[in-house]
C-alpha positions as CSV (number, residue, x, y, z in Angstrom):
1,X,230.9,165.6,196.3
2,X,230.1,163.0,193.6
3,X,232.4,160.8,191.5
4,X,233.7,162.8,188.4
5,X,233.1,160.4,185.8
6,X,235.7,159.8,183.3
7,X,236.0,157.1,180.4
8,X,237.5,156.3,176.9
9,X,236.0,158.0,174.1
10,X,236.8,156.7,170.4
11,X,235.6,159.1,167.4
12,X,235.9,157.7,164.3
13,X,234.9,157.3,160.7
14,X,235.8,157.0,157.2
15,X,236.2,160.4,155.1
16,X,235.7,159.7,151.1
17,X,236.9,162.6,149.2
18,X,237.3,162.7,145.1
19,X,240.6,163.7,143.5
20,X,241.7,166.3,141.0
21,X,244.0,165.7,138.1
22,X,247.3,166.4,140.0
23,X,246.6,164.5,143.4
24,X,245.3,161.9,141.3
25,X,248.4,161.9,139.0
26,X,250.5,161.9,141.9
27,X,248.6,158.9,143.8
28,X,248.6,156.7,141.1
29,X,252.2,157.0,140.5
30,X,252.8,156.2,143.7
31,X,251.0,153.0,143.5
32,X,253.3,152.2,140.2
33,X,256.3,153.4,142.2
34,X,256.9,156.6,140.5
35,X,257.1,160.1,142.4
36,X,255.6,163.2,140.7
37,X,256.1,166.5,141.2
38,X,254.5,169.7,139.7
39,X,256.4,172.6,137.9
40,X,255.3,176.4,138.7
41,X,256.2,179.0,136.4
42,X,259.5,180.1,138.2
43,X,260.7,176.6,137.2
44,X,260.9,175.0,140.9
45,X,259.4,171.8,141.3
46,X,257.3,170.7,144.5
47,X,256.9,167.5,145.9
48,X,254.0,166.7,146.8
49,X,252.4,168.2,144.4
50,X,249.9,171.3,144.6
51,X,247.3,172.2,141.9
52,X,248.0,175.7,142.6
53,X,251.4,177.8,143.2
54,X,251.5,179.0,146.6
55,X,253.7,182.2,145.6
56,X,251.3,183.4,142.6
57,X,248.0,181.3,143.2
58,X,248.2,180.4,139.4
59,X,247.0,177.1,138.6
60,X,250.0,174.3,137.6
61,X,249.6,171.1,136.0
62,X,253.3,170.1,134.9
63,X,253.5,167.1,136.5
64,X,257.5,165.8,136.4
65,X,259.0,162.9,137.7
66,X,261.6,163.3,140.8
67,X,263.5,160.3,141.7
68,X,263.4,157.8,144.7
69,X,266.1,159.3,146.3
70,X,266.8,162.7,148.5
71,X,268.6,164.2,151.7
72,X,267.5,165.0,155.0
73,X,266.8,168.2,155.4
74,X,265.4,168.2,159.5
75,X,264.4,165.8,161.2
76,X,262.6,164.6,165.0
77,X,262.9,160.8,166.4
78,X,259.6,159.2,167.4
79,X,260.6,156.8,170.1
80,X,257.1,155.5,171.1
81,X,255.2,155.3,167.8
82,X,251.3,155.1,168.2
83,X,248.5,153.2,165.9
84,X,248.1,153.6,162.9
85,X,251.8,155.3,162.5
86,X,254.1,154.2,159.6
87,X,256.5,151.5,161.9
88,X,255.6,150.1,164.6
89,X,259.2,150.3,166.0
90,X,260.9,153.8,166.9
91,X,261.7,155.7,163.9
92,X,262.6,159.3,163.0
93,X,260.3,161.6,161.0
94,X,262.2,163.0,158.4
95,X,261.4,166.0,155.7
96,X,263.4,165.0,152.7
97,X,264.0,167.2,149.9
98,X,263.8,164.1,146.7
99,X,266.3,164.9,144.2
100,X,264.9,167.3,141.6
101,X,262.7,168.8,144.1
102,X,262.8,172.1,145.9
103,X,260.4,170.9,148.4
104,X,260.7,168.6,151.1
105,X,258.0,165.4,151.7
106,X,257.7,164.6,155.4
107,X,257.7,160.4,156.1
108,X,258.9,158.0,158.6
109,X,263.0,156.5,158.4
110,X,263.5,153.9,159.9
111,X,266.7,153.6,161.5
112,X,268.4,151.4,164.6
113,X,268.3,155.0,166.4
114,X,268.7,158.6,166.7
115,X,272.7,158.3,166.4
116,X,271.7,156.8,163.1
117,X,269.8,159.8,162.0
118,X,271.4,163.3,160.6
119,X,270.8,166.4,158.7
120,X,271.8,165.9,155.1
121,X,271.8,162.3,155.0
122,X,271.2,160.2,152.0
123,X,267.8,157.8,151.8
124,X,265.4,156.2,149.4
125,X,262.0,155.5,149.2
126,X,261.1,151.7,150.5
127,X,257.9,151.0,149.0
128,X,254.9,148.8,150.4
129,X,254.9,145.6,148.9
130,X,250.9,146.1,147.8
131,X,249.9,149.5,146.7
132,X,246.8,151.0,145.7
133,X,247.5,154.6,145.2
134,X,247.7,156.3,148.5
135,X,250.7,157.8,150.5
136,X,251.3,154.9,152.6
137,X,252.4,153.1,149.1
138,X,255.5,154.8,150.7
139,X,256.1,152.8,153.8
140,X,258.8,154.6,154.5
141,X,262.6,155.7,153.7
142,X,265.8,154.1,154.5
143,X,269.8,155.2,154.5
144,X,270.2,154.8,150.8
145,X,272.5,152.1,149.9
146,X,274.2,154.5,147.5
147,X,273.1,152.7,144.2
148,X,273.3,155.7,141.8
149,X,271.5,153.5,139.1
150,X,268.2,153.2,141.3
151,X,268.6,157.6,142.0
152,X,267.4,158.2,138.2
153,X,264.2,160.0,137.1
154,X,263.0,158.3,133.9
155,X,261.4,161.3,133.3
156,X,257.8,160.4,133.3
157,X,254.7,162.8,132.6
158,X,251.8,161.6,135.1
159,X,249.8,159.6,132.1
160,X,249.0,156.1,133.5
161,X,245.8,153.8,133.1
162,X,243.4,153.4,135.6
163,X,244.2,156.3,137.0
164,X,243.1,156.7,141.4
165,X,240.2,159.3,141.2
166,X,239.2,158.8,144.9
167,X,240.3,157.7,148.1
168,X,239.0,157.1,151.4
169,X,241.0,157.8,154.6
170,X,240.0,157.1,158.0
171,X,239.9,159.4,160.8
172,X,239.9,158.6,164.2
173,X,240.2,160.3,167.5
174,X,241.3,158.3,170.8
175,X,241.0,160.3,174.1
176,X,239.5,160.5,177.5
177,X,236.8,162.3,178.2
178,X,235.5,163.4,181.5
179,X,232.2,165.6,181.8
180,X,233.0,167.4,184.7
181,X,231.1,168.1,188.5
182,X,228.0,169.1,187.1
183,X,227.6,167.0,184.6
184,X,228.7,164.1,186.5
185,X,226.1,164.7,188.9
186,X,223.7,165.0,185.9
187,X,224.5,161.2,184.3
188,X,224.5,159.8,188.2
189,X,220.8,161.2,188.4
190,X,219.6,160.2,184.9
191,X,220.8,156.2,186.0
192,X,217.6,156.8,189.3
193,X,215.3,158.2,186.4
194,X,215.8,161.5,187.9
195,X,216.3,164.6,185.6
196,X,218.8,167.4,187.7
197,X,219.8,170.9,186.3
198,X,221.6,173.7,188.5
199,X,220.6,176.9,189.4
200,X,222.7,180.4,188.8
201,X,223.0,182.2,192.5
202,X,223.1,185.3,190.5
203,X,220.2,184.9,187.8
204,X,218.1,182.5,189.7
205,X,217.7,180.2,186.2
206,X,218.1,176.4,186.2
207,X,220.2,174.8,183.5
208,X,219.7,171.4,181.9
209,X,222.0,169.8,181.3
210,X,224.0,172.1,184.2
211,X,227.4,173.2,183.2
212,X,229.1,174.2,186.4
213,X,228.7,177.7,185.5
214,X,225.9,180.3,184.1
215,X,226.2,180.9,180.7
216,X,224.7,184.2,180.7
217,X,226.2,185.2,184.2
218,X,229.7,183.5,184.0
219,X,229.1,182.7,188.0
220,X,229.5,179.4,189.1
221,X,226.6,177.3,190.0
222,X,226.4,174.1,192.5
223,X,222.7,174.0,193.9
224,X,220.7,171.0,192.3
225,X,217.3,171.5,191.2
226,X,215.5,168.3,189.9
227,X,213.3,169.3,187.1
228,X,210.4,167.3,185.2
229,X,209.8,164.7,184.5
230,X,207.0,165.7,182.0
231,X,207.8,168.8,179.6
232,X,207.1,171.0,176.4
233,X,208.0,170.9,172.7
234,X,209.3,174.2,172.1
235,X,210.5,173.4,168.6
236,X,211.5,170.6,166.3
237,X,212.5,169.0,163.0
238,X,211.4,165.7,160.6
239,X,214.1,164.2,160.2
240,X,214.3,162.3,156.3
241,X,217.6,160.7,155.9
242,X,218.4,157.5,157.9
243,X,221.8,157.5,159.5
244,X,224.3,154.6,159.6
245,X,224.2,152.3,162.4
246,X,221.2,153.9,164.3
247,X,217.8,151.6,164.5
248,X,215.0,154.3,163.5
249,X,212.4,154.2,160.5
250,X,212.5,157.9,159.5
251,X,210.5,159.8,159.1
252,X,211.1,160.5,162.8
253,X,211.8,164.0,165.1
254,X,213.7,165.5,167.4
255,X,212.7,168.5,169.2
256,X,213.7,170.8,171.8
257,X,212.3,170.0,175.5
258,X,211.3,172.5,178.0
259,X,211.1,170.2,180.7
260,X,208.9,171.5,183.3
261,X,211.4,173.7,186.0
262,X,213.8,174.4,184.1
263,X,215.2,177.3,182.0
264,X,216.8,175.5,178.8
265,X,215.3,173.4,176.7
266,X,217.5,170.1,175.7
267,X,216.7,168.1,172.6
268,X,214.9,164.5,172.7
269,X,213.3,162.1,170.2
270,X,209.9,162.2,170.0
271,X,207.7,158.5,169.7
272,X,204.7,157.5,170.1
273,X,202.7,159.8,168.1
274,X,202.7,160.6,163.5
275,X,205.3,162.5,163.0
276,X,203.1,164.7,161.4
277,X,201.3,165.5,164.9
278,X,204.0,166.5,166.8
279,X,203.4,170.8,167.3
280,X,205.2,173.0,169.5
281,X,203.3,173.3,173.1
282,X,203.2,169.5,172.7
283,X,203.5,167.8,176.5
284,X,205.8,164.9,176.8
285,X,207.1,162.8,179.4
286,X,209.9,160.5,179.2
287,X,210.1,156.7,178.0
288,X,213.6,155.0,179.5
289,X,216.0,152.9,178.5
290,X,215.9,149.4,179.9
291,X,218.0,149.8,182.7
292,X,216.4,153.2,183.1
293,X,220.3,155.0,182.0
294,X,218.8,157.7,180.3
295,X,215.2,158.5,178.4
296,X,214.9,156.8,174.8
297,X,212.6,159.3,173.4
298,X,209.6,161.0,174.4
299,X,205.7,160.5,174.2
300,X,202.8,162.6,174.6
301,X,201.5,162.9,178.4
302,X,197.6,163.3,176.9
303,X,197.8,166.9,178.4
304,X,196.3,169.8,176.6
305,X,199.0,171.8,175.1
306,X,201.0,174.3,176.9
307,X,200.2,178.3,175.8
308,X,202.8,179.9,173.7
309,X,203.6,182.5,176.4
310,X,204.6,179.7,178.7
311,X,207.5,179.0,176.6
312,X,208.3,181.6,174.1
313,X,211.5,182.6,176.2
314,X,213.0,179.0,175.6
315,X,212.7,178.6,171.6
């Protein structure tokens, strides 16, 4: 039985989205240390604020200022806090319901521990010492020091200059990943050059890449069968639009490969030929990595094309 392989696996990237005229509102008085709001028709204000009631669905734009200051309402302590998290020491993650709200905004409170921590507490807003108009110009709450002075809404509409009309907030995604048997067996192969599918018991056909089971069967499958090296263009796309971070002139193509034995085509880059000669019934072979991990792309063998009837069933 080989090795099941296993490794980190980090996804991430930056997501850039525009803003409408209450986010926006609410954003930017964040970063001049102000908290909106937004009045529905019933008269309840929600913090944050929504650009549409969730009871009705009409649209609301009354922005209204709430103050710094709120209680409690629930709350769950966070002894091991991760990346990226508000503290970096164990906190609590609160809901607080500001006063003159009738909603609660969830944040971190930090607090010496959860004996510290209770339903109905008092707190107040501790704000980052640079903002620029995103939620973590909140950089957290604290037990409020029961100031009344600093409580107080000045009452404040949502107009400011150079108002935020975008913001871009990164997402990542930090696990480990494991491909399984089958596919373990699969990567092991491709680092000899050697292309390996397996072969359903039931319907006799060979996946590649295998999956441990038959798709179409939903029996499991375990015998090897090495397939290719060479194989078939069964379909394909120009692609026009040059990604970040990846080395290719476009126009280039992908297609999908029949290679030769097995019963699923997989997709591959396609090289050393125009762009505008690649065709489906195309034979290619494999071109390697240095190191001979996995193929690079693929390149015309100089065969006659395959006949359509050959691999109509894998389109």
């Amino acid at each position: 039985m080989p090795e099941v392989l296993k490794a980190p696996l980090v996804l991430e990237f930056p997501f850039t989205r525009s803003l409408g005229p209450v986010q926006s509102a609410f954003l930017t008085g964040l970063r001049e240390r102000v908290v909106l709001g937004v009045r529905t028709g019933d008269g309840r204000t929600l913090v944050p604020p929504v650009e549409y009631d969730p009871v009705t669905a009409e649209e609301i734009r009354d922005l209204f200022q709430v103050a710094p200051t709120g209680t409690v309402t629930t709350w769950a302590w966070n002894q091991a806090p991760r990346r990226g998290q508000p503290l970096d020491t164990p906190f609590a993650w609160v809901l607080v319901r500001l006063d003159g709200a009738d909603t609660g905004i969830l944040h971190a409170l930090d607090a010496p521990g959860p004996d510290a921590v209770h339903t109905g507490m008092r707190v107040r807003v501790r704000w980052a010492g640079e903002r620029s108009g995103a939620i973590t110009d909140i950089a957290c709450f604290e037990p409020d020091d029961g100031d009344p002075g600093q409580s107080e809404a000045t009452g404040h509409d949502g107009r400011f200059e150079d108002m935020v009309t975008g913001i871009v907030a990164p997402a990542r995604l930090d696990y480990v990943y494991s491909p399984g048997r089958a596919q373990s067996a699969y990567i092991g192969a491709l680092a000899e050059r050697r292309t390996v599918g397996e072969r359903c018991p039931s319907c006799r056909k060979v996946y590649v890449p295998p999956r441990g089971a038959c798709p179409t069967c939903g029996v499991a499958t375990s015998e090897q069968v090495e397939v290719g090296p060479g194989g078939t263009v069964t379909t394909y796309c120009i692609v026009n639009i040059k990604a970040k971070n990846l080395d290719i002139e476009v126009p280039y193509v992908y297609a999908h490969i029949a290679l030769d034995g097995a019963d699923l085509a997989l997709h591959g880059r396609i090289g050393g030929i125009p762009y505008d000669q690649v065709r489906m019934g195309l034979r290619v072979e494999p071109v390697w990595t240095e190191g001979g991990s996995y193929p690079d792309h693929y390149r015309p063998t100089g065969e006659p094309d395959a006949d359509y009837d050959l691999y109509k069933e894998l389109l």
